[in-house]
N, C-alpha and C positions, 0 to 999 in steps of 0.2 A: 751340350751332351756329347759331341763328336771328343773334345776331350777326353772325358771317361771312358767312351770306347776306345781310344786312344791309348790311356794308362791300362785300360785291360788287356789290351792285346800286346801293352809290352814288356806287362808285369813277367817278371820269373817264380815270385812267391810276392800270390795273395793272400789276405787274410780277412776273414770276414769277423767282425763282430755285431750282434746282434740284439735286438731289444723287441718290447712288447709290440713298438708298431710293426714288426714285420708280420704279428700274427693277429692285428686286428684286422689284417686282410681277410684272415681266415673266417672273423667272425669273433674274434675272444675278446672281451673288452679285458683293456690293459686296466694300469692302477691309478692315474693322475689325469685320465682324458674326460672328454666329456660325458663319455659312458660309464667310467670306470669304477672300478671299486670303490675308492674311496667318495666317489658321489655318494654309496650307498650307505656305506656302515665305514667304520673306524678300519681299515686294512693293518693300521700298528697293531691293534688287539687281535685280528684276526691271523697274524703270522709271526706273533711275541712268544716266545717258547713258557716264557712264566705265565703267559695265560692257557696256555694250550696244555702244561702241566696241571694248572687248576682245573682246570673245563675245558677238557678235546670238544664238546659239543660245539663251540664258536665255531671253531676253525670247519668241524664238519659240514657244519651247516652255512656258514657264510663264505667260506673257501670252495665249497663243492663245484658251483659248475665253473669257476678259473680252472680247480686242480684235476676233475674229474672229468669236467664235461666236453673238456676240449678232446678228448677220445670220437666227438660226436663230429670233429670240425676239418674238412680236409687242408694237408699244405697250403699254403697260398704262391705264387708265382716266385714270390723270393727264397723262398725255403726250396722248390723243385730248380730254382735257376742255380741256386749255390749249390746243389746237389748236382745238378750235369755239369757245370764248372769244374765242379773238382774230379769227376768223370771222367771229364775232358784233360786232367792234367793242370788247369788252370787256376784253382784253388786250392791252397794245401792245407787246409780246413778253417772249420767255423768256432767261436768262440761266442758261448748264449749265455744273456742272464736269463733268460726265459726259461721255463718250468712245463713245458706242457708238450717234450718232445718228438713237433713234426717236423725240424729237421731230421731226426733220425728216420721220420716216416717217410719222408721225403725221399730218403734215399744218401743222404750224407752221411758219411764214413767217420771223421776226424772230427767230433763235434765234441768240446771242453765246455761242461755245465758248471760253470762256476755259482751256481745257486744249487746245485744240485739237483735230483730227478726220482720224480715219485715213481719210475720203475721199480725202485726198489724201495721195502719198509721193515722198519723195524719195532720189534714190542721195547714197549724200554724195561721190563723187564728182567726178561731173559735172552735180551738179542737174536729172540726167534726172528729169519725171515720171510716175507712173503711177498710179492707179485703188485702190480697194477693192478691187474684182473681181478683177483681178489680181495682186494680193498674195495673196488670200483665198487664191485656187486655189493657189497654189505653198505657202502654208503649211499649206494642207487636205497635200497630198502630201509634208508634212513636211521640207521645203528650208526653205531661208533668201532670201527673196528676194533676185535679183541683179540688176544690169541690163541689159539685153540691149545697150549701147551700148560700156560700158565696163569691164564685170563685178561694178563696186563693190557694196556692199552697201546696200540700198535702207531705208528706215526711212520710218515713219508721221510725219505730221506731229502728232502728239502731243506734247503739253511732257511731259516727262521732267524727272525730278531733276537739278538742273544746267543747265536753259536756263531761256532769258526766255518769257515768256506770249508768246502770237502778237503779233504786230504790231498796236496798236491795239485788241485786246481787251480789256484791263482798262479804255480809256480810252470807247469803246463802251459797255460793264457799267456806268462810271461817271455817263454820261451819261442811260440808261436808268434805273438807281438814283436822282438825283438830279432827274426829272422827276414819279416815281410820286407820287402818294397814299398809293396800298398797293401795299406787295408781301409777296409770300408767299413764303417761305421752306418749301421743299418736301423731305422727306428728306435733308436736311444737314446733319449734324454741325458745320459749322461751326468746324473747324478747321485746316482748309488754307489757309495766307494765301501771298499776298494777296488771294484769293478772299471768304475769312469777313469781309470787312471792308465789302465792300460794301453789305451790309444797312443797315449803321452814315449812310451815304450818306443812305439816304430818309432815316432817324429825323433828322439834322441839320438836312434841307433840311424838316423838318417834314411829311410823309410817316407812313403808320401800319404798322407792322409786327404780320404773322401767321407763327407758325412751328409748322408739323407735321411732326411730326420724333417717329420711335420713341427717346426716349431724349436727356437735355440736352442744351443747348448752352451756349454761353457767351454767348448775346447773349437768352438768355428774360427778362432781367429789362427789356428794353428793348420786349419785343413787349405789343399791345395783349390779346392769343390766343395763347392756345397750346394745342397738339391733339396728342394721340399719334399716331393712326391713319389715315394716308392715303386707305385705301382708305373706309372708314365717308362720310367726309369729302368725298372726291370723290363717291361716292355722292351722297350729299345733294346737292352743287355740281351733278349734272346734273341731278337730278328738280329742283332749283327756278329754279337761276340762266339 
C-alpha cells in the first residue's frame, strides 16, 4: 500500500476511472456480482434500446431501483475521497461508466459519464426535456414517463444497448486518459468496450496504471498495482494522502 501513497503523492495528473464496484459501497447492486442485476432478470433486455422502444415498461420496472433508486443511497468513501482529491488539486478528474451520479453528489467537479446520466431525459418524440426529479416521481408512482407536450414516451439519457456514447464522451475520457501519469482503475471489470480500453491510453502515452477491482480484469498484467479492496484502500488514501 505505501507504494500507492507513494505514486499519489507524486502524481502531477491523476485520473480516476470508475466502475459499479465503487458504488456497491454505497449499497447499489452492480450488473455481474453476486447480487446484481443479472442474477435477477436479463439486464441485455432491460437496457436494449429496441426493447425499450417496444415496451418502456421493462426498463421501468426492472431498471427502477439501479436508475432510480440510487437517489435513496449516499456516496460511499471512494466517491467523497476522489472528490476532496481533486479539491485538493490532486486529481484532475473522474472518468465513470456508472449511471447513478454520486460522484457528482459527492462533490466532484470533472466527472466524464461515458454511459451517460439520467439527469437529464428526453421524449423521443419531441425532444421535450425533463429532470431526475420528475421522472423519479412518476416512476416512484409506477407510470411510465410521458410528456406532458406530446404524450410520447420520455427515456433517460443513458446509452443503452444500441446507441452511440454521448456526444464527445469517449473523446473527453480520451483526452483525460492520455494526459495522466496515473490513473486508477477503480471497481471495473473492465470489460464493456469501448469503455475498457481507455486505461490502455495512459499505459501508451507512458502514464502508470493502478487497478482495484474485487475480482480480474483483463488489463492487470499492464498495471503497475494491483489491490482487491476498495474500501481498505481508500481507507488508507484518506488517513494519508
Amino acid at each position: 500500500m505505501r507504494a500507492l501513497i507513494d505514486l499519489l503523492r507524486e502524481s502531477r495528473h491523476t485520473v480516476v476511472f470508475t466502475g459499479a464496484g465503487v458504488s456497491t459501497l454505497s449499497g447499489i447492486p452492480d450488473f455481474r456480482g453476486e447480487q446484481g442485476i443479472y442474477r435477477r432478470v436479463d439486464g441485455d433486455l432491460v437496457f436494449d434500446l429496441g426493447v425499450f422502444l417496444r415496451d418502456p415498461g421493462i426498463f421501468y420496472t426492472h431498471g427502477r431501483d439501479l436508475v432510480y433508486g440510487a437517489a435513496d443511497h449516499a456516496p460511499s468513501i471512494v466517491h467523497t475521497e476522489c472528490a476532496r482529491l481533486e479539491a485538493a488539486g490532486k486529481v484532475a478528474g473522474v472518468i465513470t461508466q456508472n449511471i447513478d451520479m454520486l460522484h457528482q453528489r459527492a462533490g466532484s467537479r470533472t466527472v466524464v459519464e461515458l454511459h451517460g446520466s439520467p439527469a437529464r431525459h428526453s421524449c423521443l418524440g419531441c425532444d421535450r426535456r425533463y429532470d431526475f426529479a420528475w421522472a423519479r416521481e412518476r416512476v416512484a408512482r409506477g407510470e411510465i414517463p410521458r410528456c406532458a407536450g406530446c404524450g410520447g414516451v420520455v427515456k433517460p439519457d443513458i446509452t443503452f444497448f444500441g446507441e452511440l456514447l454521448p456526444d464527445g464522451a469517449l473523446e473527453r475520457a480520451g483526452d483525460l486518459a492520455a494526459a495522466a501519469d496515473l490513473l486508477l482503475v477503480l471497481g471495473s471489470s473492465l470489460v464493456v468496450q469501448p469503455a475498457a480500453s481507455i486505461p490502455l491510453i495512459t499505459c501508451r502515452c507512458g502514464g502508470r496504471l493502478v487497478i482495484v477491482n474485487h475480482g480480474a480484469t483483463p488489463l492487470d498484467r499492464y498495471a503497475d498495482l494491483r489491490y482487491d479492496d476498495l474500501a481498505s484502500v481508500f481507507a488508507r488514501v484518506a488517513a494519508e494522502v
